[in-house]
N, C-alpha and C positions, 0 to 999 in steps of 0.2 A: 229800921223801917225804911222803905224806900222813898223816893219824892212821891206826890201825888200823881195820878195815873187816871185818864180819861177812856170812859168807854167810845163806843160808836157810836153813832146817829140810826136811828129806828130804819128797818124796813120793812114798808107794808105798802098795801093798796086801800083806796077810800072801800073797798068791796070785801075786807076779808073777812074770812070765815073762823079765825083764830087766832087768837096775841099768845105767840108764846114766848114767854120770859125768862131767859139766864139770871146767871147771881152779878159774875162783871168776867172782863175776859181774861182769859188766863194767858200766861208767859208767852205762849206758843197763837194764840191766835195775835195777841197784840203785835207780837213780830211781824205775822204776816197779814198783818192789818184787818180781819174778816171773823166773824163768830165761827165756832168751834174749829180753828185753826190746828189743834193737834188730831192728828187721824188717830189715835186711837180714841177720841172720845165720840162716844155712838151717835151722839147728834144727828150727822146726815146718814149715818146707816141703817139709822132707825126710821127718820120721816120720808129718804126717798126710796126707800126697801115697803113703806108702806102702801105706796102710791106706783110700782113696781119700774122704780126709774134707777137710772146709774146718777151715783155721785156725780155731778157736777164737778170740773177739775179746777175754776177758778173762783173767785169771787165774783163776777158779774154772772156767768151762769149759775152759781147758789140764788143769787140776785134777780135772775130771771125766775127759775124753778119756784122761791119763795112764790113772787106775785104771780104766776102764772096758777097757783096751786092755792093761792087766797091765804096765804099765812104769811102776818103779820110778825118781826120775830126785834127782839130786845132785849136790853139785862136792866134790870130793878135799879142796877147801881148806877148811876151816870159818873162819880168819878171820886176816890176815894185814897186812901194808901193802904199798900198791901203787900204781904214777905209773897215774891213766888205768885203761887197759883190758887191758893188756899183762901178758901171763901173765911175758913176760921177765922184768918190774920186780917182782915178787913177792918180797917179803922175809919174816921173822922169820914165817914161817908155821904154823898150827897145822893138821896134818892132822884132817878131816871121821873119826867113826868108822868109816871103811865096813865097815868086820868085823862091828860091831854090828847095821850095817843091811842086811848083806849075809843074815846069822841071821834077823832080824825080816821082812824082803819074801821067804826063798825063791826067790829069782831064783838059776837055773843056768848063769846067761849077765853077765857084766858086759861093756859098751860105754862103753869111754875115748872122748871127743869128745874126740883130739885128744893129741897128746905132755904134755903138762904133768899133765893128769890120771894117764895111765899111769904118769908118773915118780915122782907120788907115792904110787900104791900099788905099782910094785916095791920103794919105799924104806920105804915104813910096813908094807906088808900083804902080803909075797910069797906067804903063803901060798893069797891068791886068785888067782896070775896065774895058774895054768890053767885058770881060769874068765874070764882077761879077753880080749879082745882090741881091737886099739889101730885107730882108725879116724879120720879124716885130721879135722881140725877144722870145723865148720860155722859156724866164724870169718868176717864178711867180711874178714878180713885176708888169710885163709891161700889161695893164690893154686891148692895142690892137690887142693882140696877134689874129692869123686869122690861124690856120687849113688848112684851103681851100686855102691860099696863099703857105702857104708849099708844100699840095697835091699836086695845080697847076706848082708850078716850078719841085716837083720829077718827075711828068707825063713829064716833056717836055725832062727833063734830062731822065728818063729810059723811055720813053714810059706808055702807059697806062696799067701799069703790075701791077696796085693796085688790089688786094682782098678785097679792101671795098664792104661793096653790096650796 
């Protein structure tokens, strides 16, 4: 098992319009210090493909787009040990405050990227699951990943303001 491993610090607005939550970051983002760091995971091709925007190329523009676009974004885990990239291998974990930061962004909507996140605020934070819902991973791991599950919860969180055609 590897040393202990810290995620990020939350990015959000007092204004947003949804918390959405990773499981903790993987090999490839921690390198380059910023959420969903490896490009093949769908993250931002998913949320700024919804909103009919280009990838953003660094981290302070993901950083703009987030708050500009009213999403609030975070991992459940704030810092844990873990083999790789594999939410499986997560151990002696300290959950992320999201209650705190759920108070601070205003968001009425929280979006789990994926089962590990949900799991750990049913077990730390139940009192947000009727504000949460659980949405497939934009992991390239995860082989059920659904687009259309994403679009459909951004649509009910922002309205139907996709520039998809």
């Amino acid at each position: 098992m590897n040393a202990r491993k810290e995620g990020f610090p939350p990015v959000y607005t007092a204004d947003s319009r949804v918390l959405i939550l990773g499981s903790f970051p993987s090999v490839r983002s921690r390198a380059v210090g910023f959420y969903y760091g490896n490009p093949q995971n769908r993250f931002w091709k998913t949320v700024c493909s919804f909103f009919g925007e280009e990838i953003p190329e660094t981290a302070e523009g993901k950083t703009e787009f987030l708050c500009r676009r009213k999403i609030a974004l975070w991992d459940a885990v704030q810092s844990c040990e873990i083999e790789g990239s594999s939410d499986a291998s997560i151990r002696a974990e300290s959950a992320a405050d999201v209650a705190e930061l759920a108070e601070k962004c205003g968001a009425p909507v929280i979006f789990c990227n994926g089962s590990k996140s949900y799991a750990v605020l049913e077990a730390q934070f139940p009192a947000l699951l009727p504000r949460a819902r659980k949405l497939p991973s934009t992991s390239p791991a995860n082989p059920r990943f659904s687009a259309e599950a994403w679009f459909s919860a951004l649509a009910e969180a922002f309205g139907e303001f996709s520039q998809r055609g």
